[in-house]
Each structure stands twice: as structure tokens, then as C-alpha cells.
C-alpha positions as CSV (number, residue, x, y, z in Angstrom):
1,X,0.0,0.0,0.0
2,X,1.5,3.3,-1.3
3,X,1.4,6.4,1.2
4,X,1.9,9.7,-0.7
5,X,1.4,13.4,0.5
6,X,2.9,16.3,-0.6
7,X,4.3,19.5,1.1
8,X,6.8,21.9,1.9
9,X,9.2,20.7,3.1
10,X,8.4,17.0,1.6
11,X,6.6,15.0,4.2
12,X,8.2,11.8,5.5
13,X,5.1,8.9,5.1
14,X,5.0,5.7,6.8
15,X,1.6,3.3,6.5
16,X,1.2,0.8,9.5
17,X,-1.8,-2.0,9.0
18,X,-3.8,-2.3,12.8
19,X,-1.0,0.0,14.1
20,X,1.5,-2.6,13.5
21,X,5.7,-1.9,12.1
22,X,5.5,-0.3,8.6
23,X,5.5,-2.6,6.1
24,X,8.4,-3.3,3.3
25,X,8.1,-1.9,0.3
26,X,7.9,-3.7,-3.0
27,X,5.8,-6.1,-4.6
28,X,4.6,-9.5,-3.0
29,X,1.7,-11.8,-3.1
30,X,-1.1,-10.4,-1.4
31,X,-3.3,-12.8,0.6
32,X,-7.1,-12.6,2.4
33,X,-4.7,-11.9,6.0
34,X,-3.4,-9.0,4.5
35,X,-7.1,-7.6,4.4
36,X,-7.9,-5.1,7.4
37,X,-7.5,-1.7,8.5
38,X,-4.4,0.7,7.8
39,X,-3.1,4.2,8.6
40,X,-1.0,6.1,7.1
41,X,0.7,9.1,8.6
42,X,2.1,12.2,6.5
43,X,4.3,14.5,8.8
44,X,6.6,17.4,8.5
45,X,8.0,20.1,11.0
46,X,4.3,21.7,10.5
47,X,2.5,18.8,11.5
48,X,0.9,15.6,10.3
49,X,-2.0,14.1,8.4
50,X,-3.5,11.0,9.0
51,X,-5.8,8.7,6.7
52,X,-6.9,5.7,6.9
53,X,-8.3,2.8,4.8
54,X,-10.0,-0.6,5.3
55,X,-8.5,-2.9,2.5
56,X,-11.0,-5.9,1.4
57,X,-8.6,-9.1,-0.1
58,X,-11.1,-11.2,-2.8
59,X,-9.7,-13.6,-4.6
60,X,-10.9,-16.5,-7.2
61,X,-11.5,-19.4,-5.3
62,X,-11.0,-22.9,-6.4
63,X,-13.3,-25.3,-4.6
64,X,-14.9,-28.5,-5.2
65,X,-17.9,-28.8,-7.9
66,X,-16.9,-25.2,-8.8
């Protein structure tokens, strides 16, 4: 999940899932336990922003008789 914000100075960002560590960047297979609740926080030496977002996982199942 990409955190962007602009500003001036440039904001430093950071996006935390269930107020957890930041997660590493980069791509990776996304699964139905990376669904939930994140935050991500925009600050500079003027303050800070913070949004948040519920992400929903779906995915094409593969079950029996399907």
C-alpha cells in the first residue's frame, strides 16, 4: 500500500496495518490476512496528516464442484 502526501518541506510517510511496524516496500503476493485496516501518517516540522483505509482481499476461489 503506497502512502503519498505532498508538502513543503516533503513529508516523511509511513503506513502501518492495525497500528503494527510499517510494512516493506515492494511487490509480494497479497493474501485474504493482508485484508484489514491501515493508517497512514504524513508528517513534516508543520504537523501531520493521518488517513486511513479498510483494504478488502477477494480472490478467485478454487473449490470442489466449482
Amino acid at each position: 500500500l503506497a502512502c503519498r502526501a505532498d508538502g513543503d518541506p516533503p513529508p516523511s510517510t509511513r503506513c502501518t496495518r492495525d497500528g503494527g511496524p510499517p510494512r516493506a516496500r515492494g511487490s509480494r503476493a497479497v493474501s485474504r490476512a493482508d485484508a484489514g485496516r491501515y493508517v497512514c501518517r504524513a508528517s513534516n516540522k508543520h504537523g501531520s496528516a493521518v488517513r486511513s483505509i479498510v483494504v478488502t482481499v477477494e480472490c478467485e476461489c478454487r473449490g470442489r464442484g466449482g
